[in-house]
PDB file of N, CA, C and O in Angstrom:
ATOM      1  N   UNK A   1     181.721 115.293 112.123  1.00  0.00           N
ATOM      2  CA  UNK A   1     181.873 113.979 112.721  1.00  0.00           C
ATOM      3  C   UNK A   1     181.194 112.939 111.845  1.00  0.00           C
ATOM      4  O   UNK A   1     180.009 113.133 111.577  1.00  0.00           O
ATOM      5  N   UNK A   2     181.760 111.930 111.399  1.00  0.00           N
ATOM      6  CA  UNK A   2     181.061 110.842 110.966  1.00  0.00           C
ATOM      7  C   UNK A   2     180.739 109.378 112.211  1.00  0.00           C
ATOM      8  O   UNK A   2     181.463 108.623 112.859  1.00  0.00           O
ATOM      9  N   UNK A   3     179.208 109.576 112.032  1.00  0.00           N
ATOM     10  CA  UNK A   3     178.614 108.996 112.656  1.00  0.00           C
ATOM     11  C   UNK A   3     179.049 107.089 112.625  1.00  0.00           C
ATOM     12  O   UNK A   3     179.229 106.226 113.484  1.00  0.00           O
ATOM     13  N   UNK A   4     179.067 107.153 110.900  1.00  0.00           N
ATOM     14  CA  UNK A   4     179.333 105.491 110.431  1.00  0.00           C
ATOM     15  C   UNK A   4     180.490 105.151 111.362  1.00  0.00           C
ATOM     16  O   UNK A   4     180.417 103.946 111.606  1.00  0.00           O
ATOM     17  N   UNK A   5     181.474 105.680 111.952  1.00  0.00           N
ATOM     18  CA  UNK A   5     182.465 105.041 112.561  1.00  0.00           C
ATOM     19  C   UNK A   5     182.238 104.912 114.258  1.00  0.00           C
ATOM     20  O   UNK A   5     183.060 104.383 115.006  1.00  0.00           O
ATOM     21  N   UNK A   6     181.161 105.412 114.618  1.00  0.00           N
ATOM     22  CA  UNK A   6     181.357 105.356 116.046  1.00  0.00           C
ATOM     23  C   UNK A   6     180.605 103.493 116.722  1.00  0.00           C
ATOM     24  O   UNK A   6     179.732 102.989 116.014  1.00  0.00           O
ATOM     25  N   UNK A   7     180.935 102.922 117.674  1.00  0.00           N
ATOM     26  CA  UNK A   7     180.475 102.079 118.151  1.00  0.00           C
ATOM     27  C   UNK A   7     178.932 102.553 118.624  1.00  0.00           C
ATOM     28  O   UNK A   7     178.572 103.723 118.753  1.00  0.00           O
ATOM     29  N   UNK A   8     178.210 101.500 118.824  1.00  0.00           N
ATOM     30  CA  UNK A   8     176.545 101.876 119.193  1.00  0.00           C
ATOM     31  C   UNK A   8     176.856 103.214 120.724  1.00  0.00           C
ATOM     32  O   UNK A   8     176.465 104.373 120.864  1.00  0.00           O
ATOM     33  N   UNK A   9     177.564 102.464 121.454  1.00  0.00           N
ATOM     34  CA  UNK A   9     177.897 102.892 122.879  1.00  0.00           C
ATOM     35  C   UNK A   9     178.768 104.483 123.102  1.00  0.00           C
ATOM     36  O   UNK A   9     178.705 105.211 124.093  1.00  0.00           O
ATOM     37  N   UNK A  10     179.489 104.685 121.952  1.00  0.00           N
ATOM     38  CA  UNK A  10     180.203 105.979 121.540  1.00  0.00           C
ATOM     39  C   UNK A  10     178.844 106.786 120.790  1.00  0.00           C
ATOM     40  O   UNK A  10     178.693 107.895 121.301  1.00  0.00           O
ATOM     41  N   UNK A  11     177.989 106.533 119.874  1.00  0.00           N
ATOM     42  CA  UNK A  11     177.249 107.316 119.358  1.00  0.00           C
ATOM     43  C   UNK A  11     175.749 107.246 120.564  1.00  0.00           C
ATOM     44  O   UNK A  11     174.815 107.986 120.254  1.00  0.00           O
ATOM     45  N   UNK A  12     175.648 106.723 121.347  1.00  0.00           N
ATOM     46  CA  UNK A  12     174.476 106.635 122.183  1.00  0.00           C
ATOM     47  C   UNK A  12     175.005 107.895 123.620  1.00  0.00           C
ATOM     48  O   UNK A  12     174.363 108.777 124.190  1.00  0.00           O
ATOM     49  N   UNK A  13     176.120 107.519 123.738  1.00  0.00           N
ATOM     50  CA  UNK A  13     176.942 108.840 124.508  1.00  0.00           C
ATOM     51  C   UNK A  13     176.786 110.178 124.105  1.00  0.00           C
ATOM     52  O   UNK A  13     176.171 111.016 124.764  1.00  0.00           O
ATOM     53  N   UNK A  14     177.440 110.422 122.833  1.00  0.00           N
ATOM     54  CA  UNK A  14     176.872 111.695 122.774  1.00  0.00           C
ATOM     55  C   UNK A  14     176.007 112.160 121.932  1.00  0.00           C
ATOM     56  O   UNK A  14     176.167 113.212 121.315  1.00  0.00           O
ATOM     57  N   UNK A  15     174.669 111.156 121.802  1.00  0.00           N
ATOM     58  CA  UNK A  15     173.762 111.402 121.697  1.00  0.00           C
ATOM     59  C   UNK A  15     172.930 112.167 123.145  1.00  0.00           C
ATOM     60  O   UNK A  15     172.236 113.182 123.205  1.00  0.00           O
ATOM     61  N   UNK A  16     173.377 111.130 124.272  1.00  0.00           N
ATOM     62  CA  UNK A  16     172.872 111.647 125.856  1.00  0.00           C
ATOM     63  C   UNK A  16     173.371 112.570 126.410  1.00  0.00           C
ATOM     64  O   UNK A  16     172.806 113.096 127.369  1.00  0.00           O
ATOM     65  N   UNK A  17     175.116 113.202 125.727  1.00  0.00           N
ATOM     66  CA  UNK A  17     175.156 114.281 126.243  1.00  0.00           C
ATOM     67  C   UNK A  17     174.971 115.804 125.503  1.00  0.00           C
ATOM     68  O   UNK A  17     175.053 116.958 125.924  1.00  0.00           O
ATOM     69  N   UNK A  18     174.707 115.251 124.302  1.00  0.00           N
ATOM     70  CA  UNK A  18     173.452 116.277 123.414  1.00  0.00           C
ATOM     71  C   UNK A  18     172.510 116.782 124.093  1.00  0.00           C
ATOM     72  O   UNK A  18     172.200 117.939 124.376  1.00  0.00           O
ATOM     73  N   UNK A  19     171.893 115.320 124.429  1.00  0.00           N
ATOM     74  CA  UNK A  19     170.705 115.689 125.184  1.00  0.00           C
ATOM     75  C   UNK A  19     170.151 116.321 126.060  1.00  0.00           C
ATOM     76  O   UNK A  19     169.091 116.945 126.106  1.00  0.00           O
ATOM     77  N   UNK A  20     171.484 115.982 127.246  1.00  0.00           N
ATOM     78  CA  UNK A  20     171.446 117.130 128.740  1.00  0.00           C
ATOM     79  C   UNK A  20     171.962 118.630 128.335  1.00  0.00           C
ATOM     80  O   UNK A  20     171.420 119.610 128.846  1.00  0.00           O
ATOM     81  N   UNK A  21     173.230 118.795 127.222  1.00  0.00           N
ATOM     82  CA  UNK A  21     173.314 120.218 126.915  1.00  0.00           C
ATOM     83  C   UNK A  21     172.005 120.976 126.768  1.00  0.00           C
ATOM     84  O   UNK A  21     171.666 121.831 127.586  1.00  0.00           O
ATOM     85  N   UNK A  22     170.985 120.509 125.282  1.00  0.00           N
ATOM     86  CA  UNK A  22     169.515 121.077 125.294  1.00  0.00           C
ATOM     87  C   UNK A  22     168.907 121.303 126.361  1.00  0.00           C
ATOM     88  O   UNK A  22     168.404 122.423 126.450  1.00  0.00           O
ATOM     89  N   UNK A  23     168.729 120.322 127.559  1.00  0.00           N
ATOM     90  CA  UNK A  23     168.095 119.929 128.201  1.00  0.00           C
ATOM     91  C   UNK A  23     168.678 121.310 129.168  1.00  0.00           C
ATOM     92  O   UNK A  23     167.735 122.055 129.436  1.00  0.00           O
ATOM     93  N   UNK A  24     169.643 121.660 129.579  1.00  0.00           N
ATOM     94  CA  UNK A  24     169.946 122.838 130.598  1.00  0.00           C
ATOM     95  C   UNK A  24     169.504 124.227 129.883  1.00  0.00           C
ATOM     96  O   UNK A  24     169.459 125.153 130.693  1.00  0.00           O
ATOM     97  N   UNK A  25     169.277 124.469 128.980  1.00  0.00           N
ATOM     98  CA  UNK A  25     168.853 125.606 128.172  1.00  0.00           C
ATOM     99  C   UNK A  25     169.841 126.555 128.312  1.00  0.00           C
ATOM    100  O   UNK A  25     169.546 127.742 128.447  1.00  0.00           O
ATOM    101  N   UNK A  26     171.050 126.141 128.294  1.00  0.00           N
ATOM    102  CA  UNK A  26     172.085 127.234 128.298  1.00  0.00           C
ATOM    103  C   UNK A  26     172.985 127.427 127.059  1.00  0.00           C
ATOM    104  O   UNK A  26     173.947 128.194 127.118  1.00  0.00           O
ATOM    105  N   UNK A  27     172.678 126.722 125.905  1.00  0.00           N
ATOM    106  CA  UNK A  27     172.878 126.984 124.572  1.00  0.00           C
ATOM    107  C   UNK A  27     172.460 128.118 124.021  1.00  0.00           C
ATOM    108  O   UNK A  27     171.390 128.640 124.334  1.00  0.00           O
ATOM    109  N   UNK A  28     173.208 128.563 123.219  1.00  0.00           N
ATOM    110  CA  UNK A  28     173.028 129.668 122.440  1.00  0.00           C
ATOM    111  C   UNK A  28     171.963 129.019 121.165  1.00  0.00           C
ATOM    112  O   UNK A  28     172.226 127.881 120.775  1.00  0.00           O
ATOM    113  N   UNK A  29     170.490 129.929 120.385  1.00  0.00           N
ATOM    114  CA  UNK A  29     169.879 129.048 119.539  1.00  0.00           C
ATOM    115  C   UNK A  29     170.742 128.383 118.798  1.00  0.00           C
ATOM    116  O   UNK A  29     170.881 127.167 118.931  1.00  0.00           O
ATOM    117  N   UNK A  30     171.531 129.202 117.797  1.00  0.00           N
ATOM    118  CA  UNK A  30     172.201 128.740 116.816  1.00  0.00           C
ATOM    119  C   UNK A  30     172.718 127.475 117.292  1.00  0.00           C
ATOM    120  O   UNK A  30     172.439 126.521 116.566  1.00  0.00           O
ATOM    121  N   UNK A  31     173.474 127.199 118.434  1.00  0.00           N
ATOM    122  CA  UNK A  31     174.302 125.919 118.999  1.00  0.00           C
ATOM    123  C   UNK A  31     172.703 124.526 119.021  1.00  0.00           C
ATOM    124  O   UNK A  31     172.579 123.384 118.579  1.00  0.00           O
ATOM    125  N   UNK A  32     171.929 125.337 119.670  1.00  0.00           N
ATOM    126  CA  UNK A  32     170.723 124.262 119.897  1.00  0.00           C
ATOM    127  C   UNK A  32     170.143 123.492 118.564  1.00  0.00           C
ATOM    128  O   UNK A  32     169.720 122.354 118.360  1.00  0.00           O
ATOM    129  N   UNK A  33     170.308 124.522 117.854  1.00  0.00           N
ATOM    130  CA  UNK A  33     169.123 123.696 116.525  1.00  0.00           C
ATOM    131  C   UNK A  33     170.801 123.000 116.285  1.00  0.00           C
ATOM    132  O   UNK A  33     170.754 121.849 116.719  1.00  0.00           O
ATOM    133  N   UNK A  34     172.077 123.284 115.804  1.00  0.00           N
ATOM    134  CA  UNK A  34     172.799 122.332 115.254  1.00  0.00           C
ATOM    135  C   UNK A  34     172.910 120.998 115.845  1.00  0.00           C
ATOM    136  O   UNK A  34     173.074 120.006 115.134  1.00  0.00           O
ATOM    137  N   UNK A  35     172.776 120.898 117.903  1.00  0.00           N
ATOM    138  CA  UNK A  35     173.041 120.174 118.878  1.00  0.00           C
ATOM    139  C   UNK A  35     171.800 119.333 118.326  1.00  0.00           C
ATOM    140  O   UNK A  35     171.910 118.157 117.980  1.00  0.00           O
ATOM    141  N   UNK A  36     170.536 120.101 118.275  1.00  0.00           N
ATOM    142  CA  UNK A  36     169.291 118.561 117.510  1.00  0.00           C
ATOM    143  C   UNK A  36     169.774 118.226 115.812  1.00  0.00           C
ATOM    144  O   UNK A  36     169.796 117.047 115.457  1.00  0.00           O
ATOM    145  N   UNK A  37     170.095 119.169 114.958  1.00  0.00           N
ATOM    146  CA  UNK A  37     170.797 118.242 114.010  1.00  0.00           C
ATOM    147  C   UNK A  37     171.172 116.782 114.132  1.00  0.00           C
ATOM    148  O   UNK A  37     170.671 115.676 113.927  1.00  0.00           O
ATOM    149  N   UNK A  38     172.403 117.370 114.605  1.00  0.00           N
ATOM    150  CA  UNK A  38     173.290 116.198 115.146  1.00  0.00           C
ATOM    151  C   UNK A  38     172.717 115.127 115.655  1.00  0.00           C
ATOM    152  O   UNK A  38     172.940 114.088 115.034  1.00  0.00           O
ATOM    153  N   UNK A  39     171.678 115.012 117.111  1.00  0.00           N
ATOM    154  CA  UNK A  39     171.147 114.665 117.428  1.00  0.00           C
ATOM    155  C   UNK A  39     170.194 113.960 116.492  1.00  0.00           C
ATOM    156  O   UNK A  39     170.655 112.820 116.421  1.00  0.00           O
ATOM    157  N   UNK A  40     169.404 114.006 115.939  1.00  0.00           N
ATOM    158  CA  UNK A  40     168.618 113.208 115.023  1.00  0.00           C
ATOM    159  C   UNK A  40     169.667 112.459 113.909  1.00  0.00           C
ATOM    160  O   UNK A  40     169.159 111.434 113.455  1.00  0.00           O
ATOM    161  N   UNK A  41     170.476 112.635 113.589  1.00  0.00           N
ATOM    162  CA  UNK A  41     171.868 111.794 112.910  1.00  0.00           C
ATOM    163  C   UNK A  41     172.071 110.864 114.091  1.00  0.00           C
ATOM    164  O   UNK A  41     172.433 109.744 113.731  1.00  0.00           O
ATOM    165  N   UNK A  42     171.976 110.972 115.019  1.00  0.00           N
ATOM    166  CA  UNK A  42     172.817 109.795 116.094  1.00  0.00           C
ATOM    167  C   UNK A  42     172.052 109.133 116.381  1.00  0.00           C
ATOM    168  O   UNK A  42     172.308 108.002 116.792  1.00  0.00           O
ATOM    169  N   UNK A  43     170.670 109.663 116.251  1.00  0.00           N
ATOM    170  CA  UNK A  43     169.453 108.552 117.045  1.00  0.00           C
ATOM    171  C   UNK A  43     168.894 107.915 115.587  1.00  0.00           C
ATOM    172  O   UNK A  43     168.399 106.823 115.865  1.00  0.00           O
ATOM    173  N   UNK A  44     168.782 108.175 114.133  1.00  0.00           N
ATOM    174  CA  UNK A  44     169.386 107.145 113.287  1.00  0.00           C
ATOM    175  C   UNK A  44     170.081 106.703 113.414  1.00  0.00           C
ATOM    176  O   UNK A  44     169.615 105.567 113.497  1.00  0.00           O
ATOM    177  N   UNK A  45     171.203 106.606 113.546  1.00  0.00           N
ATOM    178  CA  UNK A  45     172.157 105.764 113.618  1.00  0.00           C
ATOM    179  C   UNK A  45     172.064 104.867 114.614  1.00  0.00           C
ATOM    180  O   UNK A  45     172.298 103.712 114.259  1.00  0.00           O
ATOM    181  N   UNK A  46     171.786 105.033 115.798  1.00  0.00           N
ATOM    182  CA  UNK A  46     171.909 104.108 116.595  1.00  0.00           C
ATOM    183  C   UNK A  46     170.757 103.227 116.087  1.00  0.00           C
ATOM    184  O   UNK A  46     170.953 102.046 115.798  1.00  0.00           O
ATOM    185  N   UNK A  47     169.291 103.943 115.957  1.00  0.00           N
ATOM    186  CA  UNK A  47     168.212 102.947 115.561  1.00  0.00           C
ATOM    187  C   UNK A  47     168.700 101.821 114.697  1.00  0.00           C
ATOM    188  O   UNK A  47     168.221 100.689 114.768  1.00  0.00           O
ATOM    189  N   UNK A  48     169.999 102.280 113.597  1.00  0.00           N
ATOM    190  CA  UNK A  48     170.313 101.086 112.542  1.00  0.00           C
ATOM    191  C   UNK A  48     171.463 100.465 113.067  1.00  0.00           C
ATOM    192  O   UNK A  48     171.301  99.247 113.147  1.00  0.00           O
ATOM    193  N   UNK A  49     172.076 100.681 113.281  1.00  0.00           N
ATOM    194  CA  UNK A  49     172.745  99.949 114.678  1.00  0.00           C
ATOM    195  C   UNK A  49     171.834  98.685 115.088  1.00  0.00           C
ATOM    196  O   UNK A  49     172.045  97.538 114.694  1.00  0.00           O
ATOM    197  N   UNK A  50     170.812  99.068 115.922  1.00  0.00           N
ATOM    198  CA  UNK A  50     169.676  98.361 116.929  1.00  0.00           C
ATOM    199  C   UNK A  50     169.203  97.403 116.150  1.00  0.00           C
ATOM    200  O   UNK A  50     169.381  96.194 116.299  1.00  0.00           O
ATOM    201  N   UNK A  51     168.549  97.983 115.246  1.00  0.00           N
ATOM    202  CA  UNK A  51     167.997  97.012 114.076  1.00  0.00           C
ATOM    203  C   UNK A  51     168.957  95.953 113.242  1.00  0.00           C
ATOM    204  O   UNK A  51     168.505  94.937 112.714  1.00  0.00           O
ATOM    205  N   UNK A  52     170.352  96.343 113.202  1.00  0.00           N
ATOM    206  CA  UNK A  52     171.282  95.303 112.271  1.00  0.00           C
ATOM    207  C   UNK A  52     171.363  94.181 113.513  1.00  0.00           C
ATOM    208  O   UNK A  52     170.926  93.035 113.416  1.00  0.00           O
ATOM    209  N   UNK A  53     172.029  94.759 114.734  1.00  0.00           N
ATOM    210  CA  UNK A  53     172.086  93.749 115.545  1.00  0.00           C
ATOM    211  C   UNK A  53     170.827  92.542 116.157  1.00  0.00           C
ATOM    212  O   UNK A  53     171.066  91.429 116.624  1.00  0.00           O
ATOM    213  N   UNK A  54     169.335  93.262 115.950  1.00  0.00           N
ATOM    214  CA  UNK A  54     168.333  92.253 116.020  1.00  0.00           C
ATOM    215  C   UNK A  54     168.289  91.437 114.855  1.00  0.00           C
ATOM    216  O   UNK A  54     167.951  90.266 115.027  1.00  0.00           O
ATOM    217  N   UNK A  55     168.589  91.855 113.596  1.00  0.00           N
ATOM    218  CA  UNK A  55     168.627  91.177 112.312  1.00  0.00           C
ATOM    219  C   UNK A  55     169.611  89.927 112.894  1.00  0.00           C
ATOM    220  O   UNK A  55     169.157  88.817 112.613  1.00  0.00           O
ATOM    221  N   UNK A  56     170.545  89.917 113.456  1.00  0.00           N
ATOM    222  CA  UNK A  56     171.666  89.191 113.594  1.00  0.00           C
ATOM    223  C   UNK A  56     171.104  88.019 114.363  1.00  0.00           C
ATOM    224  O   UNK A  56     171.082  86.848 113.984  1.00  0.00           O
ATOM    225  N   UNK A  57     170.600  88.570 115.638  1.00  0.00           N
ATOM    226  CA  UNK A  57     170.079  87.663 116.671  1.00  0.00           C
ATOM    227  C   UNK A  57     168.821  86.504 115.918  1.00  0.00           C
ATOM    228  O   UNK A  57     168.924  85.279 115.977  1.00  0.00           O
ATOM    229  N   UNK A  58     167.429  87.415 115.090  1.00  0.00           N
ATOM    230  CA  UNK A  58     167.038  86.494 114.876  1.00  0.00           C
ATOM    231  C   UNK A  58     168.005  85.590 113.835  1.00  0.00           C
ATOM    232  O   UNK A  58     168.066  84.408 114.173  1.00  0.00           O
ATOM    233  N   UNK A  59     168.521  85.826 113.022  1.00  0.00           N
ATOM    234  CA  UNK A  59     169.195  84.713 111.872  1.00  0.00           C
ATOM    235  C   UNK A  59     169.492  83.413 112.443  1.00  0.00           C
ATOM    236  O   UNK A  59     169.310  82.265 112.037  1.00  0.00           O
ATOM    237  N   UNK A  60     170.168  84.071 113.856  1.00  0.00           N
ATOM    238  CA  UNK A  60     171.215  83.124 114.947  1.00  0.00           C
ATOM    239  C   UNK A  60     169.955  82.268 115.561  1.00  0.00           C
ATOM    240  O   UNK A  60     170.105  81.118 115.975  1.00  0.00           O
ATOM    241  N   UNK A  61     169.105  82.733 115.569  1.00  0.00           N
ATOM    242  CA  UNK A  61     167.893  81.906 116.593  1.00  0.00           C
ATOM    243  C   UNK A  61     167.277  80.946 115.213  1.00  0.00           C
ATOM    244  O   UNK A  61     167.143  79.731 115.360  1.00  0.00           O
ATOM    245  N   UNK A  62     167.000  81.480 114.165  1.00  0.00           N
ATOM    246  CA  UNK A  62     166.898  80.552 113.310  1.00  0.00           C
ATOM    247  C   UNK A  62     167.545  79.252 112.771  1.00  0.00           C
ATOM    248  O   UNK A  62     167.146  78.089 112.707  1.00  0.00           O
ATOM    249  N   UNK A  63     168.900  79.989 112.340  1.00  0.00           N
ATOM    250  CA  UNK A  63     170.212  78.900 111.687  1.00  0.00           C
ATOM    251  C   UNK A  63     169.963  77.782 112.070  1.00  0.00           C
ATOM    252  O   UNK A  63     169.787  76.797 111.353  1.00  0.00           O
ATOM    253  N   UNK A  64     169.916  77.848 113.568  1.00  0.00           N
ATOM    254  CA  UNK A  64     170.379  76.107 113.665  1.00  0.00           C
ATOM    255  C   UNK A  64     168.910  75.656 113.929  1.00  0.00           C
ATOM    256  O   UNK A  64     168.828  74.449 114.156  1.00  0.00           O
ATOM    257  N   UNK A  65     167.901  76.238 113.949  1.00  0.00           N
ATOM    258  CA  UNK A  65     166.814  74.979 113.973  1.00  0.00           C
ATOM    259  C   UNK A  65     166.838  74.230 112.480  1.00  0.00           C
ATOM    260  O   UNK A  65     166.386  73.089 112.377  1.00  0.00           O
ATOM    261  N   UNK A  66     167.381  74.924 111.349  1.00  0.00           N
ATOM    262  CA  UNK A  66     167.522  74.453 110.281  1.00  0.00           C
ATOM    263  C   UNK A  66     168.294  73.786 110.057  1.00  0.00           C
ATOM    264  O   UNK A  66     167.867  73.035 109.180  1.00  0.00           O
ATOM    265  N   UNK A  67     169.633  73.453 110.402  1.00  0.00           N
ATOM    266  CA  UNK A  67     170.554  72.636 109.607  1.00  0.00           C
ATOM    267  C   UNK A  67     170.255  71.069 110.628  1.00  0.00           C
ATOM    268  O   UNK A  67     170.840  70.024 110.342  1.00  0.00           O
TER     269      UNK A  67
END
């Protein structure tokens, strides 16, 4: 799966339902450590996600006190 294409809201999804799979302990190991793989790929991603879109907001809160 490539992560770069999902919306914040598509990669925050199944990041959470990563989460509850681990979370029931009914994974096989092998499935678990790949399920946190993955998992740590999505919760980067979303973090840069999070962070581009605050980059955005402040610019926007700036711009116009300047012009």
């Amino acid at each position: 799966m490539d992560e770069q294409k999902l919306s914040f809201e598509e990669a925050y999804k199944q990041l959470t339902d990563l989460v509850k799979k681990m979370e029931s302990g009914d994974l096989p190991l092998a499935d678990a450590v790949a399920a946190y793989e993955q998992g740590i790929k999505l919760k980067a991603y979303c973090e840069q996600l999070l962070k581009e879109a605050e980059l955005k907001i402040e610019t926007l809160k700036v711009t116009p006190a300047q012009a």
